[in-house]
Structures are given as C-alpha cells and as structure tokens.
C-alpha positions in Angstrom: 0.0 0.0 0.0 1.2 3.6 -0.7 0.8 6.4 1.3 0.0 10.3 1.1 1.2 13.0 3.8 -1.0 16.2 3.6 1.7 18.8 3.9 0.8 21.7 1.5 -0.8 24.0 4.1 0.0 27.2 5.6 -1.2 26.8 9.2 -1.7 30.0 9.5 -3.2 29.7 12.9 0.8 28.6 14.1 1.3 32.5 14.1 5.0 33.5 14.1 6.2 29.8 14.0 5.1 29.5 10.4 6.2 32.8 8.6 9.6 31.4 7.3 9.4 27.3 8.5 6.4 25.1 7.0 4.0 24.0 9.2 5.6 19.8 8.8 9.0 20.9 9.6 8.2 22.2 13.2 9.8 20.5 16.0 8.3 18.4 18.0 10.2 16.2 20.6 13.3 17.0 18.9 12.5 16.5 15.2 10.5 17.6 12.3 6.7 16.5 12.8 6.9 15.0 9.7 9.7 12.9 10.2 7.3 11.0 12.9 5.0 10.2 10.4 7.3 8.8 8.2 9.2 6.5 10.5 5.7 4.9 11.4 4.7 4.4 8.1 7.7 2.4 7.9 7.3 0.5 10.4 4.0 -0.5 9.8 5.5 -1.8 6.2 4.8 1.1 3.9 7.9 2.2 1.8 6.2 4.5 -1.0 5.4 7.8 0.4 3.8 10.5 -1.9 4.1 14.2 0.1 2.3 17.1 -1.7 3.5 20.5 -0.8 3.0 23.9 -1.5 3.9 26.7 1.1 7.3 26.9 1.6 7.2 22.8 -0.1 11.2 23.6 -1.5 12.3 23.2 2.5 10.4 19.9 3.2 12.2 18.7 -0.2 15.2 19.5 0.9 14.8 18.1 4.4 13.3 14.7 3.5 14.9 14.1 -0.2 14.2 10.9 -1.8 12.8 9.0 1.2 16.4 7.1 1.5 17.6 7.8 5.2 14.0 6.7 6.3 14.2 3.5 3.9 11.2 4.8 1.9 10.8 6.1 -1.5 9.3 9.5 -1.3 7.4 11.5 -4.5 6.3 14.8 -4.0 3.0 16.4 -5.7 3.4 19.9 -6.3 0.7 22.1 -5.9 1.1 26.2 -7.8 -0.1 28.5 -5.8 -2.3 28.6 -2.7 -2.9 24.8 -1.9 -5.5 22.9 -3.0 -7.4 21.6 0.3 -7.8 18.2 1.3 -9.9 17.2 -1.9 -8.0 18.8 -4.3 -4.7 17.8 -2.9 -5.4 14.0 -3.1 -7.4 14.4 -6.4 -4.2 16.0 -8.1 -1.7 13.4 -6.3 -3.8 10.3 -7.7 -1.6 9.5 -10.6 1.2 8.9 -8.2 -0.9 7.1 -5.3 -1.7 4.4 -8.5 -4.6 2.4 -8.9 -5.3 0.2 -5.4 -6.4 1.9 -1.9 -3.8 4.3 -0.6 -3.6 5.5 2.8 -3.7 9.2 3.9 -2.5 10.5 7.1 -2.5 15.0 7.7 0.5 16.2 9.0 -0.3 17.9 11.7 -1.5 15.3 13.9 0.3 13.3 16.7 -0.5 10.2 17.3 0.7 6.8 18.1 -2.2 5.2 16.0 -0.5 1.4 14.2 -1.3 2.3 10.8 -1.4 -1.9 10.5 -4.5 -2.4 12.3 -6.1 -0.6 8.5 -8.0 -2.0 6.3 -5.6 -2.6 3.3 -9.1 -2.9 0.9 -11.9 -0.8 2.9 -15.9 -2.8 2.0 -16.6 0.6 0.5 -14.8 3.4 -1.0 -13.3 5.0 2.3 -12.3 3.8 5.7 -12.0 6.9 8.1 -10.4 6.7 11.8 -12.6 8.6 14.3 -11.2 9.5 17.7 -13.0 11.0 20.8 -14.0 14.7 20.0 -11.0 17.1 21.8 -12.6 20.0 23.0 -11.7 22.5 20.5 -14.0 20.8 18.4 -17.3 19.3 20.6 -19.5 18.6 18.3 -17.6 16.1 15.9 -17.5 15.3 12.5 -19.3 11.7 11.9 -21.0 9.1 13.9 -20.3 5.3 13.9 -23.1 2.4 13.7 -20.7 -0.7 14.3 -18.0 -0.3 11.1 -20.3 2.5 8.9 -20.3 5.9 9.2 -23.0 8.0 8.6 -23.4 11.9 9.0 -26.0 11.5 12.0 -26.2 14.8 14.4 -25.8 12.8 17.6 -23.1 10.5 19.2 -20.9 12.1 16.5 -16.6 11.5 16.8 -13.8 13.4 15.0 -12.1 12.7 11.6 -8.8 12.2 12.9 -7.5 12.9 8.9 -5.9 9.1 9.0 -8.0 7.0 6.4 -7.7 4.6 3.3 -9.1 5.8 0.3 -10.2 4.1 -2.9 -9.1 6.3 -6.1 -13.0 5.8 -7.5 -13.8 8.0 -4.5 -13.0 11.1 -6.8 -14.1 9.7 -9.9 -15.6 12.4 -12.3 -13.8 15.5 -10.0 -12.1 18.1 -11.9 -8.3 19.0 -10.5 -9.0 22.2 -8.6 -9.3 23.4 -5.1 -11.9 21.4 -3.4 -12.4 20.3 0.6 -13.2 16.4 1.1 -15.9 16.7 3.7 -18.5 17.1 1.3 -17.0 14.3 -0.7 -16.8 11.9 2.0 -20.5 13.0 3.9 -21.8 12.5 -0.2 -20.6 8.9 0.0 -21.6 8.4 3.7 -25.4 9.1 2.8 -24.8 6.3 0.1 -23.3 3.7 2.8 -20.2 3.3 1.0 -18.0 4.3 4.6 -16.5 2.6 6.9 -14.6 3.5 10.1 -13.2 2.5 13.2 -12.8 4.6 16.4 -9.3 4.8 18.2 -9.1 6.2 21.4 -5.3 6.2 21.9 -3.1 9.3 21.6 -4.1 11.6 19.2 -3.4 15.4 18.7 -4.4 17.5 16.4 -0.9 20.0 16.5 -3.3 23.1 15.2 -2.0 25.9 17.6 1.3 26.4 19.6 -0.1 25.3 22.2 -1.4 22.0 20.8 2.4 21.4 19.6 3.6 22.1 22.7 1.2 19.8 24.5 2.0 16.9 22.2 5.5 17.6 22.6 5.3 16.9 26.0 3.2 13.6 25.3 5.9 12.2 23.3 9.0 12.8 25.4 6.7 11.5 28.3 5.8 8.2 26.3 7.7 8.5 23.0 6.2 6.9 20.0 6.5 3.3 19.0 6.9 1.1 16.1 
C-alpha cells in the first residue's frame, strides 16, 4: 500500500512559527513532525510515500529528499499557488498514489495510532479513523453504527484525517481546489463508509499550544513502532 502526507498547508493559525518554517518541519520532541509520520509508516511496512506541498514545499524537499535515510521512497506532488485543500490535494496526487487503496495520514496530527491495524481494501470506497472529539472541536464530524459511518447529528466522533481511500472516491472531479468533507458525507449518505474509532493518543498539533502539549506527550511516552 502507498501512502499520502497532507503537507501543503500554511497553518496560519501557528502565528509566528510559520512565517519562514512550513508547518511539517516544526519540532516536535526534537525532530521535524513530519519525520514522525514517516518513520511509522515504515514500520507498519509502507515504503512509497507521496508528500504534496505547497507553502514553503522547497524546505520539506530538501529536508526529506528521496525518502532514503528513512528506507522509503518519497514523491512529491506539487501544488502552484495557494494549496489545494484536502480534496484537491489528493485528487491532483492520484496519478502517483496508483490504482489500489492508498492510505492518507494529515501532518499535523500526533498520534501513536498502528497504521497496521487498516483495512488494506476498505468494503466501500473510504475507511476513516474517528477518535473522541477534543474540545476545541465538541461537536464532531461523523457518527459510527458498528463499522459504517453515517453523517447522524448525535453520538458524533472526530475525523482524525488518517483513512484509506479508494481512487474511484473522486471519480468524475475536476483538478481544482476542493475540501473532502462534502465528498466523503456524499458517500456516507450512500453507505459506502467505513470506520473504526481509536481512542489512543491523538493530537491534532493546530496551535502552539497543541504542539507544545503533544510535545510533551511524546517525550513522556515517546512513540513506538
């Protein structure tokens, strides 16, 4: 299975921290936040990485090169301009990701999630992984009725931006700037998701003070294999 890093964004809600480092590239525990991603992805047996970047995207090249030093091939999908969301990102990164499911995992999380326990072909045409909802966002994103999710108003989790997608998902979409919510709530209605909920660490590293919170976490209980 390949994978996808979302890494294009500004994170413009990082402030100062952001003007002149991308968002990936911030330190947590020590090293680049990316660089946590990638060396569970290894583990967990993925060794094609696809990274699409945008704002300041010619640092996280240089930093992370081909993938060698992490034993993984990396590709990069460029995106001109201002990025292209969620949607758009993965839609214009699709020729790389090929034609079987592909996992994708945001950036700015932390979490010690084993990206083995996945689906590697989801029943329908996404597999999303749900997690308690943190309290800068109460009210969730989708609920879960066993393994399907459906865009209920009550008992709802958060999208914890790890799933598996199947390329059909965005079969018929234009490459432009689009989000992925409506895409995947579209496809909910239709039964065609599936999810799991994980209630193990998981933060989503949104503010300075989120990064500095889950930088504590890790050097209290660093992150396995």
């Amino acid at each position: 299975m390949r994978a996808m890093l979302l890494a294009a964004g500004r994170g413009e809600r990082m402030g100062a921290l952001t003007a002149t480092t991308p968002k990936p590239l911030l330190d947590l525990a020590g090293r680049p936040l990316i660089e946590h991603h990638l060396e569970r992805l290894r583990s967990a047996g993925i060794t094609e990485v696809v990274i699409n970047v945008s704002y300041l995207g010619d640092q996280i090249e240089a930093r992370l090169g081909d993938g060698g030093r992490f034993d993984l091939a990396i590709r990069y999908s460029r995106e001109p301009g201002a990025a292209l969301e969620t949607g758009g990102g993965i839609r214009r990164a699709l020729s790389l990701l090929g034609d079987a499911p592909f996992l994708v995992v945001n950036s700015d999380v932390c979490t010690d999630f084993d990206f083995r326990t996945l689906p590697a072909r989801p029943a329908g045409l996404a597999h999303l992984v749900l997690v308690p909802n943190p309290d800068h966002h109460p009210r969730g994103d989708f609920a879960l009725h066993g393994d399907r999710v459906s865009t209920d108003e009550t008992s709802r989790h958060t999208f914890s931006g790890i799933a598996i997608y199947r390329p059909v998902l965005f079969d018929g979409i234009a490459e432009e700037r689009f989000p992925l919510a409506p895409l995947l709530r579209a496809a909910c209605a239709r039964g065609q998701v599936t999810g799991q909920l994980y209630r193990g660490r998981w933060i989503d590293v949104g503010t300075p003070e989120r990064l500095l919170r889950a930088g504590h976490a890790v050097l209290d209980q660093p992150l396995g294999g």
